[in-house]
C-alpha positions in Angstrom: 0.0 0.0 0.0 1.6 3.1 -1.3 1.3 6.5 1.0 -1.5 7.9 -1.4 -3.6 5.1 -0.5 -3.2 5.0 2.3 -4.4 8.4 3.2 -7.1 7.7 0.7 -8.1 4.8 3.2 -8.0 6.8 6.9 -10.1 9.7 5.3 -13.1 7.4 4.4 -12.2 5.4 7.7 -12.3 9.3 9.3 -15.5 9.4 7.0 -17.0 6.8 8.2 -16.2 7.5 12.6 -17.9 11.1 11.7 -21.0 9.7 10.4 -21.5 7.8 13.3 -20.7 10.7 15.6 -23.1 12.7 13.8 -25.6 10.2 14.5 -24.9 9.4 18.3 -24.5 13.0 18.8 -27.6 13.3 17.1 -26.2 16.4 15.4 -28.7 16.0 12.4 -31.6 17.7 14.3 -29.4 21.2 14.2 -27.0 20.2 11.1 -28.6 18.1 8.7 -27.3 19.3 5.8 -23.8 18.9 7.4 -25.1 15.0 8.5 -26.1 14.5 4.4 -22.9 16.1 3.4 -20.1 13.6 5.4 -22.9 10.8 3.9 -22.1 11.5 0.1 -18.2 12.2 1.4 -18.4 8.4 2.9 -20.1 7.2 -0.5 -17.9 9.2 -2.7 -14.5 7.3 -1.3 -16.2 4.0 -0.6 -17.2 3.8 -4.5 -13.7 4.9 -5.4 -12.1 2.6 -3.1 -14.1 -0.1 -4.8 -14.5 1.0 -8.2 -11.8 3.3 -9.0 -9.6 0.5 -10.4 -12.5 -0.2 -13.6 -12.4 3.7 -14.5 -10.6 5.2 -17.4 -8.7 8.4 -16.8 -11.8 9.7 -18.9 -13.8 7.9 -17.0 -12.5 8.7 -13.7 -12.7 12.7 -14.2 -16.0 12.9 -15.3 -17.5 10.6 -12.3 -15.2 13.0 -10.0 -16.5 16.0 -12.0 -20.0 15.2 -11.4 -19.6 14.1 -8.0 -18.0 17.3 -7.2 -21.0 19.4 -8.2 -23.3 17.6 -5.8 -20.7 17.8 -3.3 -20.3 22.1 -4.4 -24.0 22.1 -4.1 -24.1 20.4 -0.3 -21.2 22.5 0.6 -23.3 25.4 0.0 -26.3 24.1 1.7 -24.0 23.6 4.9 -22.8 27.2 5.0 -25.7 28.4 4.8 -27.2 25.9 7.8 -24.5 26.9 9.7 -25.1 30.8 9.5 -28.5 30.1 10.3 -27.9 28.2 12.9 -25.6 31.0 15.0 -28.6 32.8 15.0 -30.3 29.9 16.8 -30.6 31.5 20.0 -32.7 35.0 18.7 -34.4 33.1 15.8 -37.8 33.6 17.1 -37.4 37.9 16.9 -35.9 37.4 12.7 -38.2 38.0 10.2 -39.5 34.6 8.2 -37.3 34.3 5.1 -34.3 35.4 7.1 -32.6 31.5 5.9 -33.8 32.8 2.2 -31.9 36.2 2.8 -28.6 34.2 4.4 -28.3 31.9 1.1 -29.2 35.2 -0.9 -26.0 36.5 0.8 -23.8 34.0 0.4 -24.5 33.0 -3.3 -23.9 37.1 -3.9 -20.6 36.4 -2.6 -20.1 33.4 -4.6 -21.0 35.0 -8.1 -18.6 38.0 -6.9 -15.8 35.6 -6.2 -16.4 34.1 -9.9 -14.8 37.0 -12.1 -11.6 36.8 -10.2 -11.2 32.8 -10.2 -8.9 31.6 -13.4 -7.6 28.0 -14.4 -5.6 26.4 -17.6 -6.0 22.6 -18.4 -2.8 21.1 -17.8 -1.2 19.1 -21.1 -2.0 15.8 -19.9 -5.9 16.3 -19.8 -7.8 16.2 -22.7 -11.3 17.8 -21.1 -10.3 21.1 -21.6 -14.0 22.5 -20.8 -14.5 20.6 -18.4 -11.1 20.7 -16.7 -11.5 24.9 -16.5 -15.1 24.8 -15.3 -14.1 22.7 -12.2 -11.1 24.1 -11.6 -12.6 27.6 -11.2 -15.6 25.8 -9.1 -13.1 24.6 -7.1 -11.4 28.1 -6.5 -14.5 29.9 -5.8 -16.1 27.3 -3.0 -12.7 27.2 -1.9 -12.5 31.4 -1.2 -15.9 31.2 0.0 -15.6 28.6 2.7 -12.2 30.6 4.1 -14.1 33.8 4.0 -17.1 32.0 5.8 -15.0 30.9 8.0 -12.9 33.9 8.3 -15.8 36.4 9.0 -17.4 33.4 11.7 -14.2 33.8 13.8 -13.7 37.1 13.9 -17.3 37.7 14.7 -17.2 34.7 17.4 -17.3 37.2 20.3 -20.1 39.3 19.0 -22.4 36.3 18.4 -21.3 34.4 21.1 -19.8 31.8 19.6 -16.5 29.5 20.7 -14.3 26.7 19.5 -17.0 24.1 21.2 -19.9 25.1 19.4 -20.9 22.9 16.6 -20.7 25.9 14.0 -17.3 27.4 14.5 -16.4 23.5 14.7 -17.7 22.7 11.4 -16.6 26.5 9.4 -12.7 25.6 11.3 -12.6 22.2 9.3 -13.6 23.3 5.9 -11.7 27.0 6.0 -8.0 24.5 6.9 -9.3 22.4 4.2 -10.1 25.2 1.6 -6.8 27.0 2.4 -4.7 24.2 0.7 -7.2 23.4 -1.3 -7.0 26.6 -2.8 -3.3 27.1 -3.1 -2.9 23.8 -5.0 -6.1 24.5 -7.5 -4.3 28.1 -8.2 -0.8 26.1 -8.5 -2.5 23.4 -11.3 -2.4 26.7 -13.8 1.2 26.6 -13.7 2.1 23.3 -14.0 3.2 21.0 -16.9 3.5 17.9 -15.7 1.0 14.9 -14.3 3.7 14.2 -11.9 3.2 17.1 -10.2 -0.2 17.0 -9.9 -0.8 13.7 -8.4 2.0 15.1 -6.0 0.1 18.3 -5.1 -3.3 16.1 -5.1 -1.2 13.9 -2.6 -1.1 16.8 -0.3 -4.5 18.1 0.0 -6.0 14.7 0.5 -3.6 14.9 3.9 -4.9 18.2 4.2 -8.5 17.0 4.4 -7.2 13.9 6.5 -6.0 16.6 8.8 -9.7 18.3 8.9 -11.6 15.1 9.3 -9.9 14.0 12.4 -10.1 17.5 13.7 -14.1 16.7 13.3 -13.8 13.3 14.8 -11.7 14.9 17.9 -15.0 18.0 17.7 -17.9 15.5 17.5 -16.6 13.0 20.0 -17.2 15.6 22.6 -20.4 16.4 24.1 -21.9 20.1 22.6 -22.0 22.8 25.4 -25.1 25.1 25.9 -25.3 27.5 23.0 -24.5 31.4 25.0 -27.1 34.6 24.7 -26.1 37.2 22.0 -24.2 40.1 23.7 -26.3 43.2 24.3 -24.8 44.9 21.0 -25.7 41.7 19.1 -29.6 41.7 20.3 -29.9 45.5 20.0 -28.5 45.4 16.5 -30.8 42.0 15.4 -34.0 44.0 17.2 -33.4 47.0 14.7 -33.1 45.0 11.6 -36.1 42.9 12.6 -37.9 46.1 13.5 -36.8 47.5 9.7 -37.6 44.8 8.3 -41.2 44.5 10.1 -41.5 47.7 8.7 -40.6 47.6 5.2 -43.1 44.4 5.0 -45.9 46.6 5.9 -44.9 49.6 3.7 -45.1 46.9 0.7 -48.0 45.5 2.2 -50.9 47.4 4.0 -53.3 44.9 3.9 -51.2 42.5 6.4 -52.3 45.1 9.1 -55.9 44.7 8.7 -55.2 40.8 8.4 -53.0 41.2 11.8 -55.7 42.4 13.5 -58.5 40.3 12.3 -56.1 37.3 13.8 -56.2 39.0 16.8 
């Protein structure tokens, strides 16, 4: 067993323990999303383990490919759970659609990341299109999950969060993840050679290793209490509540007169 395979094998082993954390911890009430997301991850490897000696280099790229847009797609889903779950302990004073208005927020950032994001199909590939449209996916989930993660810490005191809460936990794992992941995605437009990137692949799968047992070490302990928002936190989440409230009823009279007919 070489060293790539063998990192291949402890990350869906890793995969696996943090499925079944996620289940005794019973973390899919708060983070399902999260809970469906480590599921594909475990299917993803397990299929590769077992099938990956029948694909093609073809093949083998466009399973990856596609697999990689469900697994861009849960990523999203999850970054979005996780901001709206920080804002577990004042949900009931937010204005409904406030989920709708974190994923509006985030996807904004995505599509502004897009411009700046830039790849060239190495000389050994012959999927040009393709190549270039996942390597510039890859950059731009990448730079989103760092600046998700980024913006979560340095916000952690204002919303209360810490390292034991189940959302800084979850944005730590993917922004170490997405930092190398990004470097070596940037890297591929420079280099000539399929030696070099099976090297540089090599080192962001240990990368990842690295993230998933920081998850297993996370889940394995018991979640503490979620805290209150600090004052400055609940004034500043009554205004825009309060503006919000407003600008529904400026849009819409009639939800006064229904308002007090329920009453």
């Amino acid at each position: 067993m070489n060293l790539e395979t063998a990192v291949s094998f402890a990350g869906t082993v890793a995969e696996a323990v943090i499925v079944g954390l996620l289940i005794y911890r019973r973390v899919w009430r708060t983070l399902p999303f999260f809970c469906i997301y480590s599921l594909n991850c475990v299917l993803g490897s397990l299929s590769f383990l077992i099938l990956g000696h029948h694909f093609t280099a073809k093949s083998a790229f466009e399973t990856y490919f596609y697999e990689s847009l469900l697994d861009f797609t849960l990523q999203f889903c999850v970054l979005v759970e996780v901001a709206w779950s920080v804002f577990r302990p004042f949900r009931p004073s937010l204005p409904h659609g406030t989920v709708w208005v974190l994923a509006v927020v985030i996807a904004a950032a995505g599509f502004a990341i897009w411009p700046f994001t830039t790849a060239i199909a190495p000389a050994h590939t012959g999927m040009v299109a393709q190549w270039i449209l996942f390597e510039r996916l890859q950059q731009t989930v990448s730079i989103l999950r760092i600046l998700f993660f980024l913006i979560l810490a340095s916000c952690s005191q204002l919303l209360s969060i810490g390292w034991k809460d189940r959302e800084l936990q979850v944005a730590t794992g993917l922004g170490f993840y997405s930092l190398m992941s990004l470097l070596v995605t940037v890297w591929h437009s420079h280099q000539t050679t399929e030696a070099q990137y099976i090297s540089l692949e090599g080192l962001v799968a240990s990368t990842y290793l690295c993230s998933l047992l920081y998850w297993v070490y996370s889940f394995a302990q018991k979640e503490v209490e979620r805290r209150e928002f600090s004052p400055q936190m609940q004034s500043m989440l009554l205004a825009v509540a309060g503006a919000a409230r407003s600008t529904r009823i400026a849009l819409d009279p009639g939800s006064i007169d229904s308002s007090k007919r329920r009453r």
